[in-house]
C-alpha positions, -999 to +999 in steps of 0.1 A: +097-367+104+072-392+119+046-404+100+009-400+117-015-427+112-044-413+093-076-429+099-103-413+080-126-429+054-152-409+048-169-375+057-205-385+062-193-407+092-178-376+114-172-397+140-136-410+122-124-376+119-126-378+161-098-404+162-078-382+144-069-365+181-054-399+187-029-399+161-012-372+171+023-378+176+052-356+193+047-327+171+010-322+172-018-324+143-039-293+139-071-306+123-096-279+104-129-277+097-137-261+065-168-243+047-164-278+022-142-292-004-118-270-025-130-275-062-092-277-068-052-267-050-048-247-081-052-213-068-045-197-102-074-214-120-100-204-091-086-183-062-118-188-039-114-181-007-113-224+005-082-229-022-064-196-008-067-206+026-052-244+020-027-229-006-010-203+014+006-234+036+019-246+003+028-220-021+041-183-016+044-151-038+064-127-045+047-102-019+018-107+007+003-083+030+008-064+065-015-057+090-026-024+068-027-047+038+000-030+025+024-052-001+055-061+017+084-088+006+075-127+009+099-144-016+110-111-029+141-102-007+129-065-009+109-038-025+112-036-063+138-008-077+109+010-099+122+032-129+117+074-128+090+067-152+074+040-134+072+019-161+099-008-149+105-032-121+133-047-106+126-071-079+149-087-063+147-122-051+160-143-017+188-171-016+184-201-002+148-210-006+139-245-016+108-259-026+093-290-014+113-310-041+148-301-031+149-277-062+160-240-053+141-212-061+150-185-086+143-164-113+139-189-141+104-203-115+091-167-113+089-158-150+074-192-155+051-190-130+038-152-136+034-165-172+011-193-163-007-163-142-013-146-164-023-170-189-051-185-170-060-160-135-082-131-138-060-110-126-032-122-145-047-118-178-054-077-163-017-072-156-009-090-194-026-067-207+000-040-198+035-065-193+059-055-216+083-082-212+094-103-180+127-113-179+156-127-160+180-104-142+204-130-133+196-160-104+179-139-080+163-110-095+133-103-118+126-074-139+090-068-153+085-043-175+053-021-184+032-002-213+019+020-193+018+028-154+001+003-129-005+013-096-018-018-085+008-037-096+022-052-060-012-058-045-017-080-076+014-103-068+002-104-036-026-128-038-028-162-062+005-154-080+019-184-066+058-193-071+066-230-085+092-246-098+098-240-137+098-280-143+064-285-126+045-255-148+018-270-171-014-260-183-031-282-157-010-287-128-003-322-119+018-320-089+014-294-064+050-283-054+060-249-037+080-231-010+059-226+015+060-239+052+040-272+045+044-295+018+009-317+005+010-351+015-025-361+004-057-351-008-090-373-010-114-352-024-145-348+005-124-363+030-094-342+039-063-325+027-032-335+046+000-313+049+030-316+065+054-296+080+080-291+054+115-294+070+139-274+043+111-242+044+134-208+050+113-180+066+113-146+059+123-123+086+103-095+110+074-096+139+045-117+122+020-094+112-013-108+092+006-129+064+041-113+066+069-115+089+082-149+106+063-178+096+071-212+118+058-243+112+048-258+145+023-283+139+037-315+125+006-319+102-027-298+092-059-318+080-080-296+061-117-314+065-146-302+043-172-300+066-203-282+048-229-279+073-221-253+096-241-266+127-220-298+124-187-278+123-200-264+159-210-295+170-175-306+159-154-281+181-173-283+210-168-320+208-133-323+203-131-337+166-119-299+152-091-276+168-105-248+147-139-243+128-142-218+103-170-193+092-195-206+123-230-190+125-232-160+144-263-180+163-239-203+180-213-179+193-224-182+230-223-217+231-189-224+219-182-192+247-199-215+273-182-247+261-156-246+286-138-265+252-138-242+231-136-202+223-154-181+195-128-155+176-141-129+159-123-115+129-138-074+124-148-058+087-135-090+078-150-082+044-181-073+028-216-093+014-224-087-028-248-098-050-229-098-082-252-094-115-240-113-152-233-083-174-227-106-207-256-129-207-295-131-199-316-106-182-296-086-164-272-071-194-298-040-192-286-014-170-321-006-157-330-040-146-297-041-124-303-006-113-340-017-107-322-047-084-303-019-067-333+001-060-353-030-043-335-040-017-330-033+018-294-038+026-301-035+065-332-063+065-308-089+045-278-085+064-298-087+101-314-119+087-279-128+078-262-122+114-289-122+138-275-094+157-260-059+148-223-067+168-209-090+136-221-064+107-227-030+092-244-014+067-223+012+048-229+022+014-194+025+007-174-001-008-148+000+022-157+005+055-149+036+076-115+041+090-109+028+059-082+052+036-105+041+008-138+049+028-158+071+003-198+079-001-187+090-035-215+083-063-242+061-039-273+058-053-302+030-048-291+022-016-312+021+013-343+006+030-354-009-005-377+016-033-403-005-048-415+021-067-383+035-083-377+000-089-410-009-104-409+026-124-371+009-142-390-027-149-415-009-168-388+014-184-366-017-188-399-034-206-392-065-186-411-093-193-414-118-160-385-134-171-371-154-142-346-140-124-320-166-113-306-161-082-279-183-070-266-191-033-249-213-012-255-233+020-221-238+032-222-199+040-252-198+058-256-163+053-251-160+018-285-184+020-302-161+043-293-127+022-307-147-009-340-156+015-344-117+016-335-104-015-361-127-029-388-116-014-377-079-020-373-085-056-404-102-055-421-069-041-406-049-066-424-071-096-396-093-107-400-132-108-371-148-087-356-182-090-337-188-060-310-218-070-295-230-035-265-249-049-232-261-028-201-238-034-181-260-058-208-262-081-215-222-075-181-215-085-181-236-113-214-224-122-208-188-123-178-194-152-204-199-177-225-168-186-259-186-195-263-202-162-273-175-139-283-138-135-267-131-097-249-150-073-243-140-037-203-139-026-181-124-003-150-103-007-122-093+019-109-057+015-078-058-001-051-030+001-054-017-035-090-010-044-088-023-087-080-058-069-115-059-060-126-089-083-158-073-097-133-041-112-120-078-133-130-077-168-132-114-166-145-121-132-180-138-130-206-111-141-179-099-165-179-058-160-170-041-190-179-006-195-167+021-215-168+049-184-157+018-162-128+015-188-118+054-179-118+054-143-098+028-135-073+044-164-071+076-145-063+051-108-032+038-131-017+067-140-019+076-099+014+082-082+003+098-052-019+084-021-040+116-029-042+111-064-053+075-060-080+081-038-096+110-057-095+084-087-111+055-062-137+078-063-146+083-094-141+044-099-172+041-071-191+069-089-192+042-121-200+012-100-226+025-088-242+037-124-228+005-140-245-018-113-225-049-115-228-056-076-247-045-050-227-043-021-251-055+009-230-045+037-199-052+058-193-087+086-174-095+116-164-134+111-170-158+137-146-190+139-139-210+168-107-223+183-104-255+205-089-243+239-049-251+244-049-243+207-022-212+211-012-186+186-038-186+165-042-151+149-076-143+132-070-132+095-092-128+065-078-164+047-072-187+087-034-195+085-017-217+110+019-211+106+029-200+143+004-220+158+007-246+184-015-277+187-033-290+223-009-311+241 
């Protein structure tokens, strides 16, 4: 494959990443504009949203998800054989898969890997917990076994259980080496990630359907550019410099419409707003004082502030929205217009003492900034002191690791196919939600072998979030993105892939 010349030096002069249209040679260069710089391509150690998006060109997993976000085969060649007692799993693996080394793929790199997951991710050290043993069935087939049942087993090794090869695992990952359809070529750190197409990648079969079926690497190269500010990521499209933009205020959706360059895409319930309290350390460890955050706010207030205009959200109590298997108003409680009182009357309870309340927000989603705007004042209203910390979202998410830094952060979640992937449901996810009844629910989910079953215990599992109060769950967005016109194929999806799409000619 050709080589592209790459001319780009430095972010802050936006005008080099406009020649980068002129290197494009026969097979095309999709160029990206994203929310800002991944704080690292190790997508075990933090699986933000920016690292999943980049990694899923370079790495795969086991399984990934349909159009329902249901778990189906990625480098598994099938669905697992599971045991009459539901404690064992046979998966078996495809042939003929290389990774970007050369090296084939088999079962000796999927032990290793799921080791080093669940060493260091969040929800690896969840499914540890209950891993019997892993083991080697021969070259191409895996078989995990378990203490006790996990129903959301697949939806875990769906997401940041990346496949490498068993030379390259390390504590801290040095080389960045999987089997996916692009290979890295570069990185400089607030300048851009290069990948190119990798020539050897084998696709898995079926129609394309969110991340499964077919995936075909068109574009000879993707640039991922960290582009912070969202105005200039507008400016950007409309001006040539980016084929796509990502996560574009909802403000500037008729001008890209009328930029005759240019078309808005609008991904719907593309997931949900959450202010997501520390339960280990500082103020908030008493359950009054975050019930007393539940009861101030006005979910409906923050989120209009947020997008401007009731087409790209919705409020909804529940944790997933309706049409949603999992939709549910089981166990709401302090969720509404905003209760000063009730909230005031827990304070006082609480014997709070005009501690400062850190609140912490990002920029680079504007409207995580503009739900923090509103929750301040609300908070404020309801007699707590607020210190709103406006931070960019490397440092947020390096931030929120350590418990004495902050009392909420403002994030956003997709909705995944199995409800206990929801980070928050992590014991070790930011905020750190451990609770005895919390504990009990999501037993009772686990031992679940029936869709019925499961949903009945999803609601008991809402029931305790909402007593526990580790998040408050403002409400539910449409995304906005924009795509440069002769850009075709482009799919929306929660993480933007662009496998199967072509570049402007």
């Amino acid at each position: 494959m050709k080589k592209s010349a790459l001319v780009l030096t430095t972010l802050a002069a936006l005008a080099s990443t406009a020649s980068l249209a002129f290197a494009q040679g026969g097979d095309g260069i999709l160029t990206v504009a994203t929310i800002g710089e991944p704080p690292t391509l190790d997508v075990m150690q933090t699986p933000t949203d920016i690292v999943l998006t980049i990694d899923q060109h370079i790495f795969e997993t086991l399984y990934t998800y349909d159009a329902e976000w249901k778990s189906v085969p990625l480098l598994a060649a099938g669905m697992p054989e599971i045991s009459e007692d539901g404690l064992a799993y046979r998966i078996p693996l495809r042939e003929g898969v290389k990774f970007h080394d050369g090296s084939d793929f088999d079962a000796k790199d999927v032990t290793a890997s799921l080791k080093r997951w669940m060493a260091i991710n969040s929800k690896g050290k969840q499914v540890a917990g209950i891993v019997d043993s892993l083991t080697e069935d021969g070259d191409h087939a895996v078989v995990i076994k378990l203490k006790s049942r996990y129903a959301p087993l697949l939806a875990t090794l769906s997401q940041a259980s990346v496949i490498l090869p068993s030379e390259k695992v390390a504590d801290t990952l040095t080389e960045f080496v999987g089997t996916g359809p692009y290979a890295l070529k570069e990185r400089k750190p607030d300048q851009y990630t290069q990948l190119v197409r990798f020539d050897g990648y084998k696709s898995p079969e079926g129609t394309p359907s969110n991340y499964a079926g077919k995936r075909e690497a068109i574009a000879g190269e993707i640039r991922f550019v960290p582009v912070p500010d969202a105005n200039t990521r507008v400016e950007g499209l409309i001006s040539g410099q980016f084929d796509y933009a990502d996560s574009l205020p909802v403000s500037a959706y008729e001008r890209v419409e009328k930029s005759g360059v240019a078309k808005p895409v609008i991904f719907k319930n593309a997931g949900w707003a959450s202010m997501n309290m520390n339960m280990k350390e500082g103020l908030l460890v008493k359950k009054q004082l975050r019930q007393a955050v539940q009861a101030a706010l006005n979910a409906n207030d923050m989120m209009m502030a947020a997008f401007s205009d009731d087409r790209f959200f919705s409020v909804d109590a529940s944790i997933f929205p309706e049409g949603s298997f999992w939709h549910t108003e089981a166990g709401v409680a302090r969720y509404g217009e905003g209760d000063p009182e009730t909230a005031a009357k827990l304070l006082k309870e609480a014997g709070y003492d005009g501690t400062p309340l850190r609140l912490m927000t990002s920029r680079q989603y504007e409207f995580h900034y503009k739900i923090g705007e509103v929750a301040k004042a609300y908070l404020e209203a309801a007699g707590f002191k607020v210190d709103l910390q406006v931070v960019d979202w490397a440092t947020l998410t390096t931030r929120r690791a350590d418990p004495k830094e902050w009392d909420i952060f403002i994030t956003h979640s997709n909705f995944p196919g199995d409800p206990t992937t929801i980070n928050t449901i992590t014991d070790t996810y930011p905020g750190w939600y451990v609770s005895e009844q919390k504990a009990k629910a999501v037993a009772a989910y686990m031992d679940a072998t029936t869709d019925d079953a499961k949903k009945k215990a999803w609601e008991g599992i809402q029931t305790v979030i909402y007593d526990d109060a580790p998040l408050y769950k403002v409400g539910n967005f449409n995304a906005v993105s924009g795509v440069a016109d002769g850009v075709s194929g482009y799919e929306p999806t929660y993480w933007p892939h662009f496998w199967n799409v072509s570049p402007k000619k």
